[in-house]
C-alpha positions as CSV (number, residue, x, y, z in Angstrom):
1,X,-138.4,202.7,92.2
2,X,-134.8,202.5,93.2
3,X,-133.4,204.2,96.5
4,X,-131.5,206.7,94.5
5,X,-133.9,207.8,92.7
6,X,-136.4,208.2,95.4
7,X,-133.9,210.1,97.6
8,X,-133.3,212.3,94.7
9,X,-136.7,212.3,93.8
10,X,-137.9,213.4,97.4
11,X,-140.1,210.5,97.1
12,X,-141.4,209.1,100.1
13,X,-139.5,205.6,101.5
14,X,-142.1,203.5,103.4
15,X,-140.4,200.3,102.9
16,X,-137.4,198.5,100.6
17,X,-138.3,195.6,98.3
18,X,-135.3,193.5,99.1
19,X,-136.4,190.5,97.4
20,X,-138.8,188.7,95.4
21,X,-139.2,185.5,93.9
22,X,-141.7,183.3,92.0
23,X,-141.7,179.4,92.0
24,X,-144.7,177.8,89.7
25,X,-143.3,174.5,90.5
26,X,-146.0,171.6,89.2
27,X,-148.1,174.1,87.3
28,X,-151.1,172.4,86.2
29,X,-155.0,172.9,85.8
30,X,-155.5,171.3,89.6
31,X,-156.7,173.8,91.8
32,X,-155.3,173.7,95.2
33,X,-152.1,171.7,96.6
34,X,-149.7,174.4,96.3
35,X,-145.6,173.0,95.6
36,X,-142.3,174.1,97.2
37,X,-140.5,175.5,95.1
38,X,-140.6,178.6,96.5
39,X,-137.9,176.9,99.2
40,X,-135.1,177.5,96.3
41,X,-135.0,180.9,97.7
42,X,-133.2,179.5,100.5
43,X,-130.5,177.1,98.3
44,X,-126.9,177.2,98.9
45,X,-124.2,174.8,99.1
46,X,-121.9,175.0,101.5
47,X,-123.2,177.9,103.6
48,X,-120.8,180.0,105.6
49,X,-123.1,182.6,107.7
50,X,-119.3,183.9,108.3
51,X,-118.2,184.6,105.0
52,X,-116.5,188.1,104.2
53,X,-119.3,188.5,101.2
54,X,-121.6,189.1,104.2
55,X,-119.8,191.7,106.0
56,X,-120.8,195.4,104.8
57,X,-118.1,196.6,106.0
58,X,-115.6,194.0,104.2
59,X,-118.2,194.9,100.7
60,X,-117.4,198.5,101.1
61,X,-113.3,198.4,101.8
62,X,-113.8,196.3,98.6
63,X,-115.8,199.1,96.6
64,X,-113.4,202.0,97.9
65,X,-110.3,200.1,97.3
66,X,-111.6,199.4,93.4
67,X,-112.7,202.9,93.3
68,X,-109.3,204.1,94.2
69,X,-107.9,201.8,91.3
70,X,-110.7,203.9,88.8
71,X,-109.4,207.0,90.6
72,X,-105.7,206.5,89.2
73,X,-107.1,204.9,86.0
74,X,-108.4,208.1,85.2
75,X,-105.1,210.1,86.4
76,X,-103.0,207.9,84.1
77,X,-105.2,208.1,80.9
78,X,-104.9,212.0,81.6
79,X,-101.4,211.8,81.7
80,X,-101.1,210.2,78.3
81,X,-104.1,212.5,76.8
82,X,-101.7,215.6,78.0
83,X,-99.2,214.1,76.1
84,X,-101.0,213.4,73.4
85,X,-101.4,216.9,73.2
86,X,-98.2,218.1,73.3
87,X,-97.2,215.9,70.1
88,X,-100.5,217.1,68.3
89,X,-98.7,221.4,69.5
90,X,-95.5,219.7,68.3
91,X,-97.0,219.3,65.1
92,X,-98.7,222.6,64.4
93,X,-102.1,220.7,64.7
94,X,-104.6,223.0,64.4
95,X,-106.7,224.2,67.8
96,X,-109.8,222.9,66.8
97,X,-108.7,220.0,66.3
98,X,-107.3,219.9,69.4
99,X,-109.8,221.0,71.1
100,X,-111.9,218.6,69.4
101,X,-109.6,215.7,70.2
102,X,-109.8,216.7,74.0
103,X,-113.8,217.0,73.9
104,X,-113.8,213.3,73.2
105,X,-111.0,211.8,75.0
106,X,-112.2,213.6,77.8
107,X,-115.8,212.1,77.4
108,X,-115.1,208.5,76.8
109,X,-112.2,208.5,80.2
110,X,-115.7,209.7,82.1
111,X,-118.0,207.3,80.7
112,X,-115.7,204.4,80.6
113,X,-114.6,205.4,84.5
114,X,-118.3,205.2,85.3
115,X,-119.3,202.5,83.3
116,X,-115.8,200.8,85.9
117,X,-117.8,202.3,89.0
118,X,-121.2,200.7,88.5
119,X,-119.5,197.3,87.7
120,X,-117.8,197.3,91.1
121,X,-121.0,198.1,92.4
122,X,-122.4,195.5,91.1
123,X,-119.5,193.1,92.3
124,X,-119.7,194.6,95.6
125,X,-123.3,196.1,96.1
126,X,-126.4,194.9,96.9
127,X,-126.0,192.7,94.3
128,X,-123.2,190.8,95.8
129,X,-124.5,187.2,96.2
130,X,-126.3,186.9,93.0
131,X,-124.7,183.7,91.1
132,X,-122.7,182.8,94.0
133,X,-124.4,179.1,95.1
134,X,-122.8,179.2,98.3
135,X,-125.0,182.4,99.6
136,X,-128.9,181.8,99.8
137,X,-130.9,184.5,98.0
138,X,-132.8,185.0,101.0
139,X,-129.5,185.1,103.2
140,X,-128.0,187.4,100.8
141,X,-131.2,190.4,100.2
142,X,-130.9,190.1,104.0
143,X,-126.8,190.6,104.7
144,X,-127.4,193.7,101.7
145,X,-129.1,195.7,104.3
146,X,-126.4,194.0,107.3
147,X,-128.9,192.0,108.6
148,X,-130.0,188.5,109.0
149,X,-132.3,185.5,109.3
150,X,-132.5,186.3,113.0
151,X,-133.9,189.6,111.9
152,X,-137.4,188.5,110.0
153,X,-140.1,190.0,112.9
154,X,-143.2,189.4,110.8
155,X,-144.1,186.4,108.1
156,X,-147.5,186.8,106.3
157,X,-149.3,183.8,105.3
158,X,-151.5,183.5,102.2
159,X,-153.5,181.1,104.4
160,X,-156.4,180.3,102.2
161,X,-158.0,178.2,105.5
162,X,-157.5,174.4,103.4
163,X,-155.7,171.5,104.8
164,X,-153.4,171.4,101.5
165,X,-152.3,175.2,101.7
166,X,-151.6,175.9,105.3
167,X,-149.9,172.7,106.1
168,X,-147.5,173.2,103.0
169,X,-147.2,177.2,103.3
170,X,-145.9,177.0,107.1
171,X,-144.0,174.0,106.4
172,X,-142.0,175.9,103.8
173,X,-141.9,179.3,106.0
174,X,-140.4,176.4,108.6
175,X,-137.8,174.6,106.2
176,X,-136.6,178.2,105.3
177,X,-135.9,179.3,108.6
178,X,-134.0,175.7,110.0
179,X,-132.1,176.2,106.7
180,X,-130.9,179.6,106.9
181,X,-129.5,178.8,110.9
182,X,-132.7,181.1,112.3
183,X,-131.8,180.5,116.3
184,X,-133.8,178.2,118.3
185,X,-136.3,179.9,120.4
186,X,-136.5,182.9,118.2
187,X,-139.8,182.4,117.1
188,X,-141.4,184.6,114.5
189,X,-145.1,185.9,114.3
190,X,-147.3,184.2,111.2
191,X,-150.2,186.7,110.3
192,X,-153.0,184.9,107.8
193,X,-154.2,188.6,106.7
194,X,-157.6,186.6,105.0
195,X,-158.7,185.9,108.6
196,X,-159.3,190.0,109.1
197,X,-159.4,191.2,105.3
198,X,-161.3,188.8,103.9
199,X,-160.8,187.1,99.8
200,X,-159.1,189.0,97.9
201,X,-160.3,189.2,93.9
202,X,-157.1,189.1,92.6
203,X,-153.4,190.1,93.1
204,X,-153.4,189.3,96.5
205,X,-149.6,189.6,97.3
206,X,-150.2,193.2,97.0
207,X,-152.8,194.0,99.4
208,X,-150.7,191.9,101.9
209,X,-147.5,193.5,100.9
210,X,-149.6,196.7,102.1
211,X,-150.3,195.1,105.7
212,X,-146.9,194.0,105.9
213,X,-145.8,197.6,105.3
214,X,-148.1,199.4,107.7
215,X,-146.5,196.0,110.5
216,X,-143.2,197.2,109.6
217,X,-143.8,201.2,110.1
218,X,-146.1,200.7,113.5
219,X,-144.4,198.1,114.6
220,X,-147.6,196.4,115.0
221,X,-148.2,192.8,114.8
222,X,-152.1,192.2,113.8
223,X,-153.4,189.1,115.6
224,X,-155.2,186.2,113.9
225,X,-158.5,186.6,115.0
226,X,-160.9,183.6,115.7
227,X,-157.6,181.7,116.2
228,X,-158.4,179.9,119.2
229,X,-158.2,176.3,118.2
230,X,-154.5,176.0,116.1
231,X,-154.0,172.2,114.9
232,X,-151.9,170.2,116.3
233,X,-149.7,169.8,113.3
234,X,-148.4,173.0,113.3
235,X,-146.9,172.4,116.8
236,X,-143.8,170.8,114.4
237,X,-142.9,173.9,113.3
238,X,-140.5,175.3,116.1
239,X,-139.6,178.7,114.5
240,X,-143.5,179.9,114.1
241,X,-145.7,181.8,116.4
242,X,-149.8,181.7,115.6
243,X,-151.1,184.8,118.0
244,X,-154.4,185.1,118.0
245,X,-153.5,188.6,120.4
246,X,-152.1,191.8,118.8
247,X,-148.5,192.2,119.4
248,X,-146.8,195.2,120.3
249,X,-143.1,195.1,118.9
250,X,-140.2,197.7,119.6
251,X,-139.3,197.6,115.9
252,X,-139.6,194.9,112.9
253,X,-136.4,194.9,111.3
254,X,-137.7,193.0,108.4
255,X,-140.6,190.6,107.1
256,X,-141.4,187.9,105.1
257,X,-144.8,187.8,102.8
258,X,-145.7,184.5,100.7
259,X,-149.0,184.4,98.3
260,X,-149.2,180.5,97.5
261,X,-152.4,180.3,95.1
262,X,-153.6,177.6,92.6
263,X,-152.0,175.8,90.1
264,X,-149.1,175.0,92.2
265,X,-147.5,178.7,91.5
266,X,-146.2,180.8,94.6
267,X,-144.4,184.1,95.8
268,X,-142.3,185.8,98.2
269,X,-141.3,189.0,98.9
270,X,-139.1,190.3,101.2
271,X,-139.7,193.5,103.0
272,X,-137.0,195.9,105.1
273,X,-137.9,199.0,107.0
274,X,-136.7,201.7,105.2
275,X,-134.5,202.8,108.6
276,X,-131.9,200.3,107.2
277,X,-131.4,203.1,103.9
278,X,-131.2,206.2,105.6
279,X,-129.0,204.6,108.5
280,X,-126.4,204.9,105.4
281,X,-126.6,208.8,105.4
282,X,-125.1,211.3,107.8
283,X,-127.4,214.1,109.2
284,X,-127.1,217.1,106.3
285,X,-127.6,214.2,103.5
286,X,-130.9,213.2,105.5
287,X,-131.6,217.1,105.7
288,X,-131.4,217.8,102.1
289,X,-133.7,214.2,101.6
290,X,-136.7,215.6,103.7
291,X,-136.8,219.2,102.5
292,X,-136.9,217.7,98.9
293,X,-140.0,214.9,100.6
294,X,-141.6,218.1,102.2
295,X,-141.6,219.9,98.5
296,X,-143.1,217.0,96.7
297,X,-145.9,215.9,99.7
298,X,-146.7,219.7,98.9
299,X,-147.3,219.7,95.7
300,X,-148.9,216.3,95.7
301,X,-151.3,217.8,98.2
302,X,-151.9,220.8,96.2
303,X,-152.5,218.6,92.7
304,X,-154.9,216.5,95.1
305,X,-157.3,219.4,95.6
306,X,-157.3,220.8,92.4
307,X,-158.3,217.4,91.1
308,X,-160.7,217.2,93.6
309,X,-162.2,220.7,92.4
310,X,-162.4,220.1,89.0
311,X,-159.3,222.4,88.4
312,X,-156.8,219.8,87.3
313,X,-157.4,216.2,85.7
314,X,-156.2,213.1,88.3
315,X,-155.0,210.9,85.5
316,X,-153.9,213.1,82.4
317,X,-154.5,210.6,79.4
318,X,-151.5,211.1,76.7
319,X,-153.0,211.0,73.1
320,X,-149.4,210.9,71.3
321,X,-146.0,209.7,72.1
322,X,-143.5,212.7,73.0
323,X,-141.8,212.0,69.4
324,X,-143.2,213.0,66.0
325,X,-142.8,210.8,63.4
326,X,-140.3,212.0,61.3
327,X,-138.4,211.9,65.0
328,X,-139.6,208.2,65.8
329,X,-137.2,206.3,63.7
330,X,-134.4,208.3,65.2
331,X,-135.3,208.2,68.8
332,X,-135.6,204.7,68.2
333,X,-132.2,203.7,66.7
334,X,-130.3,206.2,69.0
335,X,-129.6,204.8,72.7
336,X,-128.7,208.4,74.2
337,X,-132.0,209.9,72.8
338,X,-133.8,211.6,75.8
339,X,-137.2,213.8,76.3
340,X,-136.8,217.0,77.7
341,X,-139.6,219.2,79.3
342,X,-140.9,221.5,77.0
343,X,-142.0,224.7,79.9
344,X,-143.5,226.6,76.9
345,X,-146.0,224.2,75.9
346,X,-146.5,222.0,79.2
347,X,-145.6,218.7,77.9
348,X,-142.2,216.4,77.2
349,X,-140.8,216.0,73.4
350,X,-137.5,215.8,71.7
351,X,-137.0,219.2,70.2
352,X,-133.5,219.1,70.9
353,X,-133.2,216.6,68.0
354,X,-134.3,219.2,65.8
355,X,-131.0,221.4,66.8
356,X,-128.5,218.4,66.7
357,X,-127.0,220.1,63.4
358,X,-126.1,223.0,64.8
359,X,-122.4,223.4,65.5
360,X,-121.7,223.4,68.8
361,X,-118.3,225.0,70.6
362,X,-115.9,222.8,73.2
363,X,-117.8,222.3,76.0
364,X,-117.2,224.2,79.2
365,X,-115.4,220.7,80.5
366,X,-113.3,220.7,77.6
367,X,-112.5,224.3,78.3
368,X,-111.7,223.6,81.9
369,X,-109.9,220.8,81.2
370,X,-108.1,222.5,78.1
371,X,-106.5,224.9,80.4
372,X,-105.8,222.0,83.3
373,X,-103.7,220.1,80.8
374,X,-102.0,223.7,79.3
375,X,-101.1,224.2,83.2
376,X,-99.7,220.9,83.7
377,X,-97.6,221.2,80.8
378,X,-96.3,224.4,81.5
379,X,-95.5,223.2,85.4
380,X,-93.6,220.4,83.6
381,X,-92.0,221.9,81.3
382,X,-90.8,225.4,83.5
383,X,-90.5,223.7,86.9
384,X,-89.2,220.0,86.5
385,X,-86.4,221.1,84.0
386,X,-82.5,220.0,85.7
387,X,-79.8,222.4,84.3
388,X,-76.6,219.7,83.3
389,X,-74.2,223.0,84.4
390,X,-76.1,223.5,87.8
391,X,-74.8,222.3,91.1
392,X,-76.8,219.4,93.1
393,X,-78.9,222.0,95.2
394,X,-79.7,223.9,92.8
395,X,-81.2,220.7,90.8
396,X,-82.8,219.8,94.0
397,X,-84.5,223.4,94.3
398,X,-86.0,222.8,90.4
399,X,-87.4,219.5,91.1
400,X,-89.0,220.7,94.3
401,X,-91.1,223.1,92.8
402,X,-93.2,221.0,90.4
403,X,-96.3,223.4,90.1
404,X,-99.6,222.6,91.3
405,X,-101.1,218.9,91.6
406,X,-103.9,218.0,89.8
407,X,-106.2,215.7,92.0
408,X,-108.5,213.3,90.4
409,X,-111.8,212.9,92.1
410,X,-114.9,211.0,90.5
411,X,-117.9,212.5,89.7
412,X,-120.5,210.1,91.8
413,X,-118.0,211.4,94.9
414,X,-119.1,214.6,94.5
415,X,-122.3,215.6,97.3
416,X,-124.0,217.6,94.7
417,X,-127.6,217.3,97.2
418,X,-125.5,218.7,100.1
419,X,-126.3,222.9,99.3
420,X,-123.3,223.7,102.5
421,X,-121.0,221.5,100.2
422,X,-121.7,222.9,97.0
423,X,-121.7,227.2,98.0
424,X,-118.5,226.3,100.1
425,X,-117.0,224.3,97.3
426,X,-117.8,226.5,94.1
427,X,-118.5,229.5,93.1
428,X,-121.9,231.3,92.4
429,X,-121.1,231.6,88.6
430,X,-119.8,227.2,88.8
431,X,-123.2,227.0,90.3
């Protein structure tokens, strides 16, 4: 699940999946002997660890400066829309048509501003690095959140307890870290979760991803027990710790989990406390985030019991898609298609397909807008006019008093979760 939706979900956040990767590097029917490719996670050519790319702050005067470029876009083609207009009055169009015309002008300016948005976003965002050899993968999830290699508390070793696996898993973990610049002396905790879980039956990155989690919110880091007697081999590696002693941390930042398993085939995964998301939000958006968390824990809790009672089913089994089948074909073909809940009858379909031939009035943004663009015109036209016979000051009065601005604001600007914003910014009947 993504961070927006959660927050608007009211989902709760226990940790972000900055990163994963998979490297099946040799594949083959021999069992154990793991690769490395799961180091490409760390490639880059010429790394800079002080490149702009890898300053937040430099990313986001980026993403406001392109969004004030969308922000004039929009003003411009709104601009040439009103006179568009005017020509279509000039020539007796009729208002339907007009109103028509302005219905969809108006829609594709939105969608093709927001369509602008979320490509800066992806130029800009968290997506930054991606395709950009000279920033590691690795060093890139990492600068996302404005942090760095220095910043990985925790690494969690598949550590299967064979010669082949553990010398090559904390070699890798080792290589990675020299790589990436990690500072000397900053040694990191390595926790082989088999040694106090035991073999896993399958999908073992995701039981450890849970351990690495529950490190990350307690600050906590689980000792490997029985590990009295480490080999001397893994005194090489200068950026590992081996603690057989549970560790009491001030905060993990950030950790590191690899699952290296047979057939030369292994994963990472890269784990952030969630603190590094809501650090992004003032106080009321965090407010208006944990009322909406408090609402849905409630309900989960209360779904819980009545499963528990026999009152509601824990898994509800759907026998049928939310489509019938004279709608399939259509749902199918048409990319704006969308379910809506059907209150009535407790379940999700695509009734409003069956009304799409009904002929619907302008909108209430094409109204709005409709009477924007009649106002601009009229400011224009009544205020802005110079009379040839008038003296200087006079001219100077009639070009002072242009009529009210019009200012363009996008839609993702607008704090629609913040309730203060919204009852102070429209009215009851808006809302």
């Amino acid at each position: 699940m993504s961070a927006s939706l959660a927050l608007k979900m009211g989902a709760p956040i226990y940790a972000i999946i900055a990163h994963t990767a998979v490297a099946s590097d040799k594949e083959r029917r021999s069992v154990p002997a793991p690769g490395q490719g799961i180091l490409t996670s760390a490639r880059e050519v010429s790394p800079n660890p002080k490149s702009p790319l890898l300053n937040p702050e430099y990313r986001a005067r980026q993403l406001n400066a392109r969004k004030r470029w969308i922000k004039s876009w929009v003003k411009e083609e709104l601009n040439l829309m009103k006179e568009e207009v005017e020509n279509m009055k000039g020539e007796d169009e009729d208002q339907d048509v007009i109103d028509e015309f302005i219905e969809e002008r108006t829609k594709f300016i939105n969608d093709e501003a927001y369509r602008q948005e979320k490509e800066a976003i992806q130029i800009w965002g968290q997506d930054f690095y991606k395709k950009n050899p000279t920033i590691a993968p690795l060093r890139g999830a990492l600068a996302a959140f404005g942090l760095t290699i220095d910043d990985i508390g925790i690494v969690s070793l598949h550590g299967t307890g064979t010669k082949a696996n553990d010398k090559n898993e904390t070699k890798v973990f080792n290589q990675q870290f020299e790589f990436l610049g990690r500072t000397k002396g900053n040694v990191c905790p390595a926790v082989c979760q088999k040694s106090f879980v035991g073999h896993g039956k399958g999908a073992a990155s995701s039981w450890m991803l849970n351990g690495i989690i529950q490190a990350i919110q307690t600050g906590i880091i689980p000792g490997n027990r029985n590990a009295d007697n480490i080999d001397p081999i893994f005194e090489d590696y200068d950026y590992l710790l081996f603690n057989d002693k549970t560790i009491k941390t001030p905060g993990i930042k950030a950790g590191l989990l690899k699952a290296f398993g047979f057939g030369q085939v292994g994963g990472e995964i890269l784990v952030i406390h969630p603190d590094c998301l809501f650090a992004a939000f003032d106080k009321d958006e965090l407010e208006v985030y944990r009322k909406k968390r408090l609402i849905r824990e409630q309900k989960s809790f209360r779904y819980l019991h009545n499963s528990l009672s026999g009152n509601e089913k824990f898994v509800q089994v759907k026998n049928k898609p939310p489509y019938t089948e004279e709608q399939e074909t259509e749902v199918y073909l048409n990319p704006l298609a969308r379910a809506s809940y059907n209150k009535k009858e407790n379940k999700w379909d695509f009734e409003q397909l069956n009304n799409k031939d009904e002929k619907k009035g302008p909108s209430e943004d094409s109204k709005a807008m409709n009477i924007v663009l009649k106002q601009m015109a009229e400011n224009n036209i009544n205020n802005t006019y110079i009379d040839a016979d008038a003296d200087a000051d006079a001219n100077a009065n009639a070009i002072v008093y242009n009529g009210v601005g019009v200012d363009i604001v996008l839609i993702s600007e607008l704090n629609l979760d913040n309730d203060n914003f919204v009852q102070r910014n429209f009215t009851p009947f808006e809302i």
